[in-house]
C-alpha positions in Angstrom: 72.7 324.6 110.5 74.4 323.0 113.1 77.9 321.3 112.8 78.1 317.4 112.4 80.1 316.2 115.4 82.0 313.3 115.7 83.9 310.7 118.4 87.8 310.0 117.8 89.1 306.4 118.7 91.4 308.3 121.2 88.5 309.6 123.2 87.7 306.5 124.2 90.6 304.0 123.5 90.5 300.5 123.3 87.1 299.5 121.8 86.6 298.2 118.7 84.7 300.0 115.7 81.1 298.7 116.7 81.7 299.7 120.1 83.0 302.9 119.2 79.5 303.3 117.3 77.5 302.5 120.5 78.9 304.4 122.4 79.3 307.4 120.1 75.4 307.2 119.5 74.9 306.8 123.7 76.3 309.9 123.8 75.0 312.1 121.4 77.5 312.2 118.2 76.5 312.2 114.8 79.2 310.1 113.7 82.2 308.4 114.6 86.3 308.1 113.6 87.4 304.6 113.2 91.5 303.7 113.9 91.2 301.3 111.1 95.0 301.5 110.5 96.5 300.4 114.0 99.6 301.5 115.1 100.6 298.5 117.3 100.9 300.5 120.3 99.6 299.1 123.6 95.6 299.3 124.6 94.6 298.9 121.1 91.9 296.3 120.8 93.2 292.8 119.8 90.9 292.8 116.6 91.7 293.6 112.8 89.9 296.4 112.3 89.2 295.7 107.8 88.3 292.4 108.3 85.3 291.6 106.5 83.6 290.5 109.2 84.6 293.2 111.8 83.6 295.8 108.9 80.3 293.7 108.8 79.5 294.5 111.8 80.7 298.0 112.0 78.6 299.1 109.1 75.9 297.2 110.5 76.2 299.3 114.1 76.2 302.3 112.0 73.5 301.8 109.7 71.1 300.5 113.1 72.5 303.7 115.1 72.0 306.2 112.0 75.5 307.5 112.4 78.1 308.2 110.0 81.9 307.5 109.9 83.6 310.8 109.6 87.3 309.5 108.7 89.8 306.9 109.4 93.5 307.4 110.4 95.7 306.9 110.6 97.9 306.7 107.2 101.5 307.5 108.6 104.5 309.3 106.5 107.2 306.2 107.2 110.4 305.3 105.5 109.4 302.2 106.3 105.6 301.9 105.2 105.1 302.1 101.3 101.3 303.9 100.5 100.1 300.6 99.4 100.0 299.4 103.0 97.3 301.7 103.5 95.2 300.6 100.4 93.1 297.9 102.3 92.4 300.5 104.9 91.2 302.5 102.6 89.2 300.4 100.7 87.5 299.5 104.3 86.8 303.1 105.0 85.4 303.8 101.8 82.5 300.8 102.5 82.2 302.3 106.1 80.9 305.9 104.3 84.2 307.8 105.3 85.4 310.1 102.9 88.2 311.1 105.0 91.6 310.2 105.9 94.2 311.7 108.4 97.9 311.5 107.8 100.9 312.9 109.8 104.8 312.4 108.9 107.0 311.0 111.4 110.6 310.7 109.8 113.8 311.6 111.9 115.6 313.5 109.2 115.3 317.3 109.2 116.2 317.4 105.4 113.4 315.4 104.1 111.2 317.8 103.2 111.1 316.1 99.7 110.7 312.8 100.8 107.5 313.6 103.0 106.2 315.5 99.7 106.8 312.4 97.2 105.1 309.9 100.1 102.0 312.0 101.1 101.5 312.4 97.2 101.6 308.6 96.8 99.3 308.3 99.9 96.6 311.4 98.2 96.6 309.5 94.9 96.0 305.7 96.6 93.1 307.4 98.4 91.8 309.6 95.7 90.7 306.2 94.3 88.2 305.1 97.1 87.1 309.0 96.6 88.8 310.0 100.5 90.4 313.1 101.0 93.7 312.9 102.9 94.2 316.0 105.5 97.8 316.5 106.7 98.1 316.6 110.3 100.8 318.9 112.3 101.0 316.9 115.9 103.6 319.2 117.8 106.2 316.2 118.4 106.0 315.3 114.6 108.4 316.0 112.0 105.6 318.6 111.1 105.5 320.2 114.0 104.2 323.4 113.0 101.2 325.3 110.8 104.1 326.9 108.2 105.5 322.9 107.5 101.8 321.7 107.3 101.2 324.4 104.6 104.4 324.0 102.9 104.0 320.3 102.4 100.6 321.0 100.8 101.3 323.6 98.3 104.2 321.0 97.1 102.0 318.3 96.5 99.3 320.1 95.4 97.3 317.2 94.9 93.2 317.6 94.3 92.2 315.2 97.4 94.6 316.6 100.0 93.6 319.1 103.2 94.9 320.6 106.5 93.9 319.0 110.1 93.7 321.4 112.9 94.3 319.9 116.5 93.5 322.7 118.5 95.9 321.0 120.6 98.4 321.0 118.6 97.8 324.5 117.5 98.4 325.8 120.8 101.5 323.5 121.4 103.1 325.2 118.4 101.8 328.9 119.1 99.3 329.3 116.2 97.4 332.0 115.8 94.3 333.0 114.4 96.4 334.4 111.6 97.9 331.3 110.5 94.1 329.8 110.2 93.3 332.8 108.1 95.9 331.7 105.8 94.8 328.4 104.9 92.7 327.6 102.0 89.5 327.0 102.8 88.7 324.0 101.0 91.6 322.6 102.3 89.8 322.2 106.3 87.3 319.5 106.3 86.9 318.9 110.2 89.3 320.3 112.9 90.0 318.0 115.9 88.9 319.7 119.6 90.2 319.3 122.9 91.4 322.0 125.1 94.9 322.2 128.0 95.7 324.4 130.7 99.6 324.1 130.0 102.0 326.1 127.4 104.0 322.2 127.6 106.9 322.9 125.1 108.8 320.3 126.7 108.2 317.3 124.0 107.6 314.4 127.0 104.7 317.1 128.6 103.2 317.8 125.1 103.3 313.9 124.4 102.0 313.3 128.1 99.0 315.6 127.4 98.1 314.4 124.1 97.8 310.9 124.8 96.5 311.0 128.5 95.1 314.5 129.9 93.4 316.8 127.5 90.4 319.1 128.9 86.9 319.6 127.6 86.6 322.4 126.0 86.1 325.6 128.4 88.1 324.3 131.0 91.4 325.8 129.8 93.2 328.9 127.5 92.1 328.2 124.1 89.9 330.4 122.5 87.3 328.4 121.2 84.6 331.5 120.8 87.5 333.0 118.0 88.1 329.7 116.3 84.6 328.5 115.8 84.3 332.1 114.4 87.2 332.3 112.4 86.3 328.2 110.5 82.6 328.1 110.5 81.6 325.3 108.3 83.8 322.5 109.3 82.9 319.3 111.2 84.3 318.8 114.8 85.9 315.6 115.8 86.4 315.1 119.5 89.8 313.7 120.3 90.0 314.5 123.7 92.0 311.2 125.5 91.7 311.6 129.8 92.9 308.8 131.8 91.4 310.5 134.6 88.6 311.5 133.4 88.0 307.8 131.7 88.5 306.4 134.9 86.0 308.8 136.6 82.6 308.9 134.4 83.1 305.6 131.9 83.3 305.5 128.2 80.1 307.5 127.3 79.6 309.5 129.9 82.9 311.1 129.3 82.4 311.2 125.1 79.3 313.3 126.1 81.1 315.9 128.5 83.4 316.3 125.5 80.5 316.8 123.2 78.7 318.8 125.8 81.9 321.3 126.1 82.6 321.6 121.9 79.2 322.3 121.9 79.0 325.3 123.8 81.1 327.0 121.0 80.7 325.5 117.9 76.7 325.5 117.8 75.8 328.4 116.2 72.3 328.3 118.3 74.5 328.1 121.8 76.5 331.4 120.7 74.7 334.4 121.7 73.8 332.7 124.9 77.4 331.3 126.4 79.6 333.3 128.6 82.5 334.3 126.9 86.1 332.8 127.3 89.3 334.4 127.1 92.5 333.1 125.5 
């Protein structure tokens, strides 16, 4: 059975939800992940994403394109942001069909460990009541900025709705192996986020550079996608995979399907006897 495959906002940034659909379904996804909780950074579109109407229309554009919405993000481990300022996300997400949420913590004190614990519990139980499962992300500039603090955070919260994202970006940033995805629970990986980079990029302002602005389709650079799609078989695969360059070049859709086209050369299972192979 083949994967279910899905577009992230950051793909193709600065369209709203219904766009996000269209263009998802132009180019060959199964389903789409919504930035219904905005992050008031610049490009994002001038809308408010859980408005009635906006959600309206978005489950509208899914229900007319057939697709689904994989998950929503993203629900941020702040000092400053109680859970409850994530409930009316998550109540829109819930009506979209998601039964995913992603999460990261991004506090400035190294010896918060408990705090980050207490405050992704909150966020798990908020969510567990709009039946979404919350899966704890480990971006490589974050507080969590490794696999081991992922995990760690987990097995202390130990809540019934919570899981493990897997940027393969981010993965590679922080020198994961396929030993450290061994490790993890298995009903604790849900969908792994795919992109691939040419660069080691410890330097935080390269990593950040990357991230936001010039990630590869997968095949073009060192990560072993042949060994990963192996070693997690089952998950979904969303396509995060921002490219200034690339957007600039080939336009919203045609640049979601190169992304799609690239994940799918490895994570098909009918593509796998048939690819050439790709080293680490």
């Amino acid at each position: 059975m083949s994967r279910l495959y899905s577009l992230a906002y950051l793909t193709v940034p600065g369209v709203t939800p219904p766009e996000q659909v269209q263009i998802a379904h132009d180019a060959g996804y199964d389903a789409a992940s919504f930035r219904l909780i905005q992050m008031g950074v610049a490009g994002e579109p001038d809308i408010d994403p859980c408005a009635p109407q906006m959600v309206r229309e978005t489950r509208d554009a899914l229900e007319r394109t057939g697709l689904q919405c994989l998950d929503i993000e993203l629900a941020r481990v702040l000092r400053t942001t109680p859970a409850s300022a994530y409930e009316r996300a998550f109540a829109a997400g819930a009506e979209l069909g998601a039964r995913q949420v992603i999460s990261s913590a991004w506090t400035d004190v190294r010896n918060d460990k408990s705090f980050i614990v207490e405050r992704f519990g909150e966020i798990c139980d908020l969510a567990a009541q709009y039946g979404l499962t919350v899966n704890l992300e480990y971006p490589a500039f974050s507080r969590l900025c490794c696999i081991d603090d992922a995990l760690e955070v987990l097995r202390l919260a130990n809540r019934p709705n919570q899981g493990l994202l897997i940027d393969t970006l981010y993965h590679h940033f922080t020198g994961g192996t396929l030993a450290d995805l061994a490790r993890v629970p298995k009903k604790w990986i849900n969908f792994l986020h795919v992109c691939d980079t040419d660069h080691v990029a410890y330097n935080k302002d390269e990593m950040i550079h990357i991230a936001r602005d010039a990630r590869l389709y997968p095949g073009e650079g060192v990560i072993s996608f042949p060994l990963i799609a192996a070693a997690i078989p089952d998950a979904a695969i969303s396509l995060e995979l921002p490219n200034a360059e690339r957007m600039a070049k080939y336009g919203r859709t045609e640049h979601a399907r190169r992304c799609l086209e690239g994940a799918k050369r490895f994570f098909d299972p009918e593509a796998q006897d048939t690819r050439p192979g790709h080293a680490a």
